[in-house]
C-alpha positions as CSV (number, residue, x, y, z in Angstrom):
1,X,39.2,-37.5,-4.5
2,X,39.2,-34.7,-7.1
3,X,35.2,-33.7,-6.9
4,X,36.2,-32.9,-2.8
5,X,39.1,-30.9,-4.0
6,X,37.6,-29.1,-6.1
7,X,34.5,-28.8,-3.6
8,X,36.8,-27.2,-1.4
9,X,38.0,-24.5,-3.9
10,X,34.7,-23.5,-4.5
11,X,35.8,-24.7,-8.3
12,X,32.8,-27.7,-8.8
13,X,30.1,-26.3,-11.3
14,X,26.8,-27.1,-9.3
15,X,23.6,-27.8,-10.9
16,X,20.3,-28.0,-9.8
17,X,16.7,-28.7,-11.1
18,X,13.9,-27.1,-10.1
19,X,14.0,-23.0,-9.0
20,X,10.9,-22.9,-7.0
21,X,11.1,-22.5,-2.8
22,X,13.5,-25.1,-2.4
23,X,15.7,-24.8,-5.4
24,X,16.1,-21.2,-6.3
25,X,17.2,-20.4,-2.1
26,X,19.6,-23.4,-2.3
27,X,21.0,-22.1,-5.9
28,X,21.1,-18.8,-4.1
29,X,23.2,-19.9,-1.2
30,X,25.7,-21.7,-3.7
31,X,26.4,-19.0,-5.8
32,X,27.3,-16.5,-2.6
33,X,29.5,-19.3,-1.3
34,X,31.5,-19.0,-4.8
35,X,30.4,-21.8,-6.5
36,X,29.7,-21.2,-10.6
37,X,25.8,-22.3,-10.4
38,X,23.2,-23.4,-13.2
39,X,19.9,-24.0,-12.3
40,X,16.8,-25.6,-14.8
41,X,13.6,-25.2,-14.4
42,X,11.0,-26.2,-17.3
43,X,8.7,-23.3,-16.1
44,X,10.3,-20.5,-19.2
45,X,8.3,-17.8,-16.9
46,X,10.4,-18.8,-14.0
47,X,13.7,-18.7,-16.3
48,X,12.6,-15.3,-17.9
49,X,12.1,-13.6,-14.8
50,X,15.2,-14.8,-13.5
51,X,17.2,-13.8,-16.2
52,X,16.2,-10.5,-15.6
53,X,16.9,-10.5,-11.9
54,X,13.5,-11.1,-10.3
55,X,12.5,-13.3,-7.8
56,X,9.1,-14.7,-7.5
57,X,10.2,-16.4,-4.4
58,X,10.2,-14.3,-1.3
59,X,12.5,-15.8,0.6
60,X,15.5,-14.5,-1.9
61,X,14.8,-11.2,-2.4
62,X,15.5,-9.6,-6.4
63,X,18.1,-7.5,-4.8
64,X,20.0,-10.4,-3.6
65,X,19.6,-12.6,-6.8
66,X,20.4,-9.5,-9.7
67,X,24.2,-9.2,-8.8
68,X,24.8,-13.2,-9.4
69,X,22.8,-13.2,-12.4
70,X,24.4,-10.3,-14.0
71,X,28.1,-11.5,-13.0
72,X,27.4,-15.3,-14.2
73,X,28.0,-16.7,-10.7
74,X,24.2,-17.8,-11.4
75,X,23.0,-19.5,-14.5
76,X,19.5,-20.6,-15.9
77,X,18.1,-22.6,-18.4
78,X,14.8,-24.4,-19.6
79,X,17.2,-27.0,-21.3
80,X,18.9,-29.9,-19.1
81,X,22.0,-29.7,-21.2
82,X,23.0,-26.4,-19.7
83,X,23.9,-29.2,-16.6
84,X,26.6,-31.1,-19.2
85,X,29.5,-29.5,-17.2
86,X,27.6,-29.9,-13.8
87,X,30.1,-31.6,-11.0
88,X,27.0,-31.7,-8.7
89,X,23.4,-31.7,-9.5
90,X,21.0,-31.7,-7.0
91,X,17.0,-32.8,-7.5
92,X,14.7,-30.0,-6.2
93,X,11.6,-31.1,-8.6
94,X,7.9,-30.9,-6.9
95,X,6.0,-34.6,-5.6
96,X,2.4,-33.4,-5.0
97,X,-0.2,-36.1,-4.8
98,X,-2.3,-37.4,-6.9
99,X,-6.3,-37.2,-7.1
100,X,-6.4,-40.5,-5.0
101,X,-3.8,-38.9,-2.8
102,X,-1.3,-41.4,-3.4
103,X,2.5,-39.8,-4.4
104,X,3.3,-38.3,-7.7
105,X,7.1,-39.1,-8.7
106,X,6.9,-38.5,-12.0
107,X,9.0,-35.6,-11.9
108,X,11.8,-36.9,-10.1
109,X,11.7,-40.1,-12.3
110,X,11.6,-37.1,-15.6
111,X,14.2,-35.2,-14.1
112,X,17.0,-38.0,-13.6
113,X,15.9,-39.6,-16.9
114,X,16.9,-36.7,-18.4
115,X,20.0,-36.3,-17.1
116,X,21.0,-39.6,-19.1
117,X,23.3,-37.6,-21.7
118,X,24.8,-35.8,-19.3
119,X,25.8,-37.9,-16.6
120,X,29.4,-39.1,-16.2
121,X,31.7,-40.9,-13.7
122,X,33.1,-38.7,-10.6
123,X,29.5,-36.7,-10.5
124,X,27.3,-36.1,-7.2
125,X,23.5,-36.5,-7.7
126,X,21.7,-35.2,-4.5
127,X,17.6,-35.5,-3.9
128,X,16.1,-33.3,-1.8
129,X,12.3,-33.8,-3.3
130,X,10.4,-35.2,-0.6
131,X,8.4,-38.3,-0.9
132,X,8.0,-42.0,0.0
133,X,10.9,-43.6,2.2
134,X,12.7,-45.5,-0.6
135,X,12.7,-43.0,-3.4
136,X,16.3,-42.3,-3.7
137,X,17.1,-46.2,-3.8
138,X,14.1,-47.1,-5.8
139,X,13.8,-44.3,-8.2
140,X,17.0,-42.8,-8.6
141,X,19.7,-45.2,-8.2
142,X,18.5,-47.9,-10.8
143,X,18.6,-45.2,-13.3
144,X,22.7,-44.2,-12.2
145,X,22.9,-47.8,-12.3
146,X,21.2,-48.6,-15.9
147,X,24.2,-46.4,-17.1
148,X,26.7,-48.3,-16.0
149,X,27.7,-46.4,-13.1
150,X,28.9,-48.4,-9.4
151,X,27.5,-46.2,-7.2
152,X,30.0,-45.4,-4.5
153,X,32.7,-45.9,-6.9
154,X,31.8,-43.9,-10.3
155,X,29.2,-42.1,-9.4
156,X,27.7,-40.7,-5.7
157,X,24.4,-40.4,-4.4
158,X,22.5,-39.0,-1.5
159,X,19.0,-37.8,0.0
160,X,19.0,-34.5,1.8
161,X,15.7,-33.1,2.7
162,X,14.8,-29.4,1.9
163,X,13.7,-28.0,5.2
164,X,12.5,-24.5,4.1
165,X,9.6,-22.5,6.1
166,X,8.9,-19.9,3.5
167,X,8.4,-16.4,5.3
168,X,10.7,-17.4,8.1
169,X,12.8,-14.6,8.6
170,X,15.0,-16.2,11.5
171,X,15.9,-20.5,10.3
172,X,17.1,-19.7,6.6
173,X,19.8,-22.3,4.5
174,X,22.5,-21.1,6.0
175,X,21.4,-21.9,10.0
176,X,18.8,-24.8,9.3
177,X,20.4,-28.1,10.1
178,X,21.3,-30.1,7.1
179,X,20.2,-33.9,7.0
180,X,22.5,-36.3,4.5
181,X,21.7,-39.8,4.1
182,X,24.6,-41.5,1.8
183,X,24.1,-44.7,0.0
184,X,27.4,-45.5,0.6
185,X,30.0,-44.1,3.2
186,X,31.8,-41.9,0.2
187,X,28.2,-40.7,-0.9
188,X,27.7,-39.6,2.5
189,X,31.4,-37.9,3.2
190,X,31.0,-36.4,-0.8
191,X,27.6,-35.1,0.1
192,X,28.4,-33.7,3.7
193,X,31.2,-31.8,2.0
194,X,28.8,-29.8,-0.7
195,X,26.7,-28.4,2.4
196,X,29.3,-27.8,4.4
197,X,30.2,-25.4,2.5
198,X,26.6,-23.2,2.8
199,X,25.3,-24.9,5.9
200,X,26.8,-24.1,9.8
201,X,25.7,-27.6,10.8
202,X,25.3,-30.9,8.7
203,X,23.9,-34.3,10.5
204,X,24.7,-37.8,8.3
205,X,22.5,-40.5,9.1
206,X,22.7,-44.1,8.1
207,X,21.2,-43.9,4.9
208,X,18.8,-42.5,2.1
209,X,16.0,-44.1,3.8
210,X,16.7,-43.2,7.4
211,X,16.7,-38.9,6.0
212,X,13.5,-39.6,4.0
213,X,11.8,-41.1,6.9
214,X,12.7,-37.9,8.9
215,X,11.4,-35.5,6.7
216,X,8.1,-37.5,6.6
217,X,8.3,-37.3,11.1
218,X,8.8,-33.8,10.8
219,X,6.0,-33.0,8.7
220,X,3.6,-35.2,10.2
221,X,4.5,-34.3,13.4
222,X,2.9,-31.3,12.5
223,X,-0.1,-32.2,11.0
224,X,-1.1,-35.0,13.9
225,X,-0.2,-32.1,16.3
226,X,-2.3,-29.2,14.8
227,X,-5.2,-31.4,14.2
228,X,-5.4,-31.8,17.5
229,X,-5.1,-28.9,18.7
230,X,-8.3,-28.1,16.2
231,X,-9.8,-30.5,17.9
232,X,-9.3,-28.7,21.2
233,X,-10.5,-25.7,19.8
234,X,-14.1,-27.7,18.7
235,X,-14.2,-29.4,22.3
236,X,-13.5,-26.0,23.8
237,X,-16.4,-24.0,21.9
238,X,-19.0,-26.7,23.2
239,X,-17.6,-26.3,26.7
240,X,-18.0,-22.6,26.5
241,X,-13.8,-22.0,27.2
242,X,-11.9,-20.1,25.3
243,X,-9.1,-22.4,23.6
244,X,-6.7,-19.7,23.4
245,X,-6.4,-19.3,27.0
246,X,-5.9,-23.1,27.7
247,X,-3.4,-22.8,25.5
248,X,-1.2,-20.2,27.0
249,X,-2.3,-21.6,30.8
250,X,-0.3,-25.1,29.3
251,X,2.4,-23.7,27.6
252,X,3.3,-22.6,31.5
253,X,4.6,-25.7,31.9
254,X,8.4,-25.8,30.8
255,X,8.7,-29.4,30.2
256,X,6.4,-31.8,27.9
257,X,4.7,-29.9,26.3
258,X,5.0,-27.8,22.9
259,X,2.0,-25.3,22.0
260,X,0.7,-25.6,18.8
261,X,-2.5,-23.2,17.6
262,X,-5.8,-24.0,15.9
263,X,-7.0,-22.6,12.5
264,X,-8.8,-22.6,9.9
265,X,-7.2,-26.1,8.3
266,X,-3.6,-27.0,7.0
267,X,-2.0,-25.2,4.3
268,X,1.0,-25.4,2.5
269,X,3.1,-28.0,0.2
270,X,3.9,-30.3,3.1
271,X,2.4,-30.5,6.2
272,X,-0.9,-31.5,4.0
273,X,0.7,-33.7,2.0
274,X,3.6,-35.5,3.1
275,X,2.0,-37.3,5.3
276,X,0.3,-39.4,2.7
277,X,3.6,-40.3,1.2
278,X,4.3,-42.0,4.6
279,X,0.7,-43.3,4.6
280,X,0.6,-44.4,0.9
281,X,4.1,-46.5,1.6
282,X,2.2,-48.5,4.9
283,X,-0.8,-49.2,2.8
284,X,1.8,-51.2,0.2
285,X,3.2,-52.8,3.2
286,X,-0.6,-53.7,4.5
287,X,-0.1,-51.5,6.9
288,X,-3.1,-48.9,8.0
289,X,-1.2,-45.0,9.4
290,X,-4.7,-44.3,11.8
291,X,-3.3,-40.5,13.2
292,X,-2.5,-39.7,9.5
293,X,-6.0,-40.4,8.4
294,X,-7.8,-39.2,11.6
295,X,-5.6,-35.7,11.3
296,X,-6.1,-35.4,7.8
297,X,-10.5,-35.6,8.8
298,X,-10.3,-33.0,11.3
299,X,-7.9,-30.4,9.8
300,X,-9.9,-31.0,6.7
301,X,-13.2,-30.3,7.9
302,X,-11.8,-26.9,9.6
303,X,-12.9,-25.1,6.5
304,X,-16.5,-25.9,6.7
305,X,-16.6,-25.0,10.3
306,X,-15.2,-21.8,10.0
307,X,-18.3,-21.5,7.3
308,X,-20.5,-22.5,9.7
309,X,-19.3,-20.1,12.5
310,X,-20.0,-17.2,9.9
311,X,-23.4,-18.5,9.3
312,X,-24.1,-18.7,13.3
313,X,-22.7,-15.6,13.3
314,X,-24.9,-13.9,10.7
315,X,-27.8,-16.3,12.5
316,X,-27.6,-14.2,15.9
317,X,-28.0,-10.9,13.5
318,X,-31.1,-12.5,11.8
319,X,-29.5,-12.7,8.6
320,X,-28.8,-15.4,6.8
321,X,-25.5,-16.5,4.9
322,X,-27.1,-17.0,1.6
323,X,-26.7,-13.4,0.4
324,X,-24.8,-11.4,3.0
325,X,-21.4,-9.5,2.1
326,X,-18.4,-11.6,3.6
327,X,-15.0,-10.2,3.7
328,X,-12.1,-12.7,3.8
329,X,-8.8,-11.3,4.6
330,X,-6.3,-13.4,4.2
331,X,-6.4,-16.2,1.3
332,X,-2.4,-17.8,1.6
333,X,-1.9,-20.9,3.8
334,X,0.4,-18.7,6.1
335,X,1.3,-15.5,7.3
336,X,3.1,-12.7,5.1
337,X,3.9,-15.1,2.4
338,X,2.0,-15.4,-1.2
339,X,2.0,-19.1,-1.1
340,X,-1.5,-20.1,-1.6
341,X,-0.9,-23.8,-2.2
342,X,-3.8,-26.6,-0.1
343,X,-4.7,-23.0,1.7
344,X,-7.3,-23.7,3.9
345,X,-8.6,-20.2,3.8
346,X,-9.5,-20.7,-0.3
347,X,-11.8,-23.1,1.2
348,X,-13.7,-21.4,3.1
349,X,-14.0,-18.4,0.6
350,X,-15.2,-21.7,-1.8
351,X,-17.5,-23.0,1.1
352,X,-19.5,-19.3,1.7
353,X,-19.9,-19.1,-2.5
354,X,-21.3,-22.3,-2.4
355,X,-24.1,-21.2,0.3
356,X,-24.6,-18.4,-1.5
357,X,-23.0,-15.9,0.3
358,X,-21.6,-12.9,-1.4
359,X,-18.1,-13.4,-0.5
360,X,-15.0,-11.4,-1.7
361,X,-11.4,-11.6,0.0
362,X,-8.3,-9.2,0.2
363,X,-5.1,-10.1,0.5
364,X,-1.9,-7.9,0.0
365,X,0.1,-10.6,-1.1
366,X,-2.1,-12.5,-3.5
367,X,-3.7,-10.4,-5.7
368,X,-5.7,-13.2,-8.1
369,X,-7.3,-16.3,-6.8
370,X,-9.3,-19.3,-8.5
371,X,-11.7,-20.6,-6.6
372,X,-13.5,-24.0,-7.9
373,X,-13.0,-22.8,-11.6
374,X,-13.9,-19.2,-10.7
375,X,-11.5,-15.8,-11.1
376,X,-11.5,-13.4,-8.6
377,X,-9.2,-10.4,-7.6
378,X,-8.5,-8.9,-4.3
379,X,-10.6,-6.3,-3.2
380,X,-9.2,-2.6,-2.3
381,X,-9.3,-2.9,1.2
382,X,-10.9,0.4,3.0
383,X,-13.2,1.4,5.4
384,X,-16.1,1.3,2.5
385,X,-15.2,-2.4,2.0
386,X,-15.6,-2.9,6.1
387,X,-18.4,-1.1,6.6
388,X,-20.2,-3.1,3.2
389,X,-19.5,-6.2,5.1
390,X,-22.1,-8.1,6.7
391,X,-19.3,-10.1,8.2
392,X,-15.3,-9.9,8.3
393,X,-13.3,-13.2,8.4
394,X,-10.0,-13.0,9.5
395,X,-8.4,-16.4,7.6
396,X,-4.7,-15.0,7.6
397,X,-2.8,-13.1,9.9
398,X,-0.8,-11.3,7.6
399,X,1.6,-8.7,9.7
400,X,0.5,-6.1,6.6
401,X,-3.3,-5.7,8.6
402,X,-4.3,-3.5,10.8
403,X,-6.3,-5.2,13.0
404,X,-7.4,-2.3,15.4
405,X,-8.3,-0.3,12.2
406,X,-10.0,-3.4,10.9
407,X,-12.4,-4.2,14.3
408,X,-13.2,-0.6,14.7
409,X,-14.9,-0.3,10.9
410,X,-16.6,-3.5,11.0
411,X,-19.7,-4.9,12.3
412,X,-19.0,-8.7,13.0
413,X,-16.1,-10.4,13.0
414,X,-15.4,-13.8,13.1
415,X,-11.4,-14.4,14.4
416,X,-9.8,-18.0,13.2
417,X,-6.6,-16.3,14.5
418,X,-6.9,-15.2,17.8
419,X,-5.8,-11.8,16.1
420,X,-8.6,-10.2,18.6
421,X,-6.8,-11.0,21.9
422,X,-4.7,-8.5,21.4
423,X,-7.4,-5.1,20.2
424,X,-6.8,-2.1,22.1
425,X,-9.4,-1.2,24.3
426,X,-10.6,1.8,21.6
427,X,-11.2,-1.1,19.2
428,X,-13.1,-3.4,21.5
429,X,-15.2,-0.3,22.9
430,X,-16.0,0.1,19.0
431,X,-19.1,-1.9,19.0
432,X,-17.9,-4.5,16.6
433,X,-18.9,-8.3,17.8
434,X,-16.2,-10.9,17.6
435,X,-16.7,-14.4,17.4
436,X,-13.8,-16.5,17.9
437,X,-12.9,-20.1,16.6
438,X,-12.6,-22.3,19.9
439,X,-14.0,-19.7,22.0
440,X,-17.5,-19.5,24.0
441,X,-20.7,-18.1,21.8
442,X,-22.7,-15.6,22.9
443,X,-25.6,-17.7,24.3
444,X,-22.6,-19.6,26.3
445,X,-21.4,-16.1,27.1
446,X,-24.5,-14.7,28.0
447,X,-25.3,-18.2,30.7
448,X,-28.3,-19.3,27.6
């Protein structure tokens, strides 16, 4: 088959669309391996900064990305026909949900429109946009077909999911397991071949379907998880235990059971969502997912209860929420990333505005929120800015804080991280009080 061949020299020109966290890594990886890459992306910011060797993703760092850009191993381009000598072109476009939380595939269905001109015979088309089980065969393949391709025979196509953890400095592209689900046996072999050549392990499956429906059970996995170990954390406040130490007293046990840790809500681009792609699927089937719409209740109430801890919190200093100074630090959905996308922390800052609390936030990654319509900036973060504060939330862990520094200039703290466990016994002697999610309050604390 001449596409393997020339797979195998590293000579197939590889396209893909879409640069953000899951394309511009994967164009990345392709280029080092010695393929000649072209990526499109209809964000021009994106392409301009590109062009000039910057990443906005942190995962691929600018100095990484500058040497392919400048020796043409990497391409990119606003325009789809910059893909007309593509061999391979893979589909990394974004499916966020709707306002009715039901999947958005409009630009998967855009992207392999477009690609109408420049498809021909002998081509691989890989998805790795996540969404309902059924895309690839439902959205993608009728368009290969409308053009009068066999697939299998003149053209090849197959899902594999994008399994990237942004800020993960350990699992990257290269030693993440790669999932390919082949419509057809030579889809599956063509597809296994283009990852083997970036990727130490790839796992084929039965089919598109069978991949999709993996991605959805990893991500939901998650969610059903987390939300209920925020339920823990609720049960263990009114019980007057400290969640945190459950936590570690279970993970003792080395067989059935995985810890997972409570927080402030679900953040991200998919734990959040993709669950609803799996849910939205059911419903069409008559079909009701329960644990995805009972997680989705508790990990989306966490905000408001981290709101209402503060306001306890202020309560016990007989002052009230509605114009105190509250410090969040921390607004992305995850440590020492930038990604601020469903972050739960950006609803709590929302929920203290709206009771009229004077909130600000600092973050050393994000230096410009909007919050419900509303522009705010990170704060300078100093020991004026502590001391101001009436109360310091800690919504991220970012590795960047100093968290003794922190307790030891502030008055009241209230921990969604379980950052505080781990003070020095300066900071805790530093007359600061910490209030921590899923821990006992002070009247439990104090036998009231």
């Amino acid at each position: 088959m001449r596409l393997r061949e020339r797979l195998a020299r590293r000579e197939a020109v590889v396209g893909l669309i879409g640069l953000g966290y899951a394309g511009l890594p994967l164009a990345v990886a392709f280029a080092e391996a010695g393929f000649p890459v072209v990526g499109v992306d209809l964000r021009r910011d994106r392409i301009e900064s590109l062009k000039v060797g910057h990443s906005y993703v942190e995962d691929v760092p600018s100095e990484r990305l500058a040497p392919l850009m400048t020796s043409g191993n990497l391409c990119a381009s606003v325009e789809y026909a910059a893909l007309a000598d593509a061999d391979v072109i893979t589909i990394c476009v974004p499916t966020p949900l709707s306002k009715i939380k039901t999947p958005d595939t409009s630009a998967i269905a855009g992207a392999i429109s477009s690609l109408g001109p420049w498809l021909r015979p002998g081509q691989l088309i890989m998805l790795e946009s996540t969404s309902y089980p059924g895309t690839t065969e439902e959205i993608v393949r009728p368009v290969l077909e409308a053009h009068g391709f066999t697939v299998g025979k003149d053209i090849f196509l197959a899902f594999a999911p994008e399994r990237v953890n942004p800020g993960d400095t350990h699992f990257g592209t290269r030693n993440t397991t790669k999932l390919i689900g082949g419509t057809t046996h030579a889809c599956r072999d063509l597809a296994t071949a283009l990852y083997e050549t970036i990727v130490d392990e790839v796992v084929s499956v039965s089919s598109p379907i069978v991949a999709e429906m993996a991605k959805l059970l990893e991500n939901t996995f998650r969610q059903i998880n987390v939300a209920f170990v925020n339920e823990m954390a609720l049960i263990c406040e009114r019980l007057g235990v400290d969640v945190w130490e459950v936590i570690d007293a279970a993970s003792t046990k080395p067989f059935g059971f995985m810890p997972f840790y409570p927080g402030p809500g679900l953040g991200g681009p998919c734990i959040p969502v993709v669950p609803h792609y799996l849910a939205w699927k059911l419903k069409t089937l008559g079909y009701e997912a329960r644990f995805i719409a009972l997680a989705e209740e508790i990990n989306g109430a966490m905000p408001a209860h981290i709101v209402n801890l503060v306001a306890d919190a202020l309560n016990d200093e007989a002052k009230s929420l509605r114009g105190s100074r509250v410090l969040v630090l921390g607004i992305a959905y995850k440590p020492n990333v930038a990604d601020t996308r469903e972050s739960p922390p950006l609803a709590v800052l929302d929920g203290l505005l709206a009771k009229g609390a004077d909130a600000v936030y600092h973050d050393p990654f994000v230096p410009e929120v909007t919050v419900n319509g509303r522009s705010l900036a990170s704060i300078t973060l100093d020991s004026s800015a502590l001391h101001s504060a009436d109360c310091v939330v800690i919504a991220t862990d970012h590795h960047w804080y100093d968290w003794d520094w922190i307790v030891e200039n502030a008055r009241l703290v209230v921990d969604s991280r379980n950052v505080t466990a781990k003070l020095t016994t300066r900071a805790l002697a530093s007359g600061a009080r910490i209030v921590k999610l899923g821990a006992p309050s002070l009247e439990q604390l104090h036998g009231i």
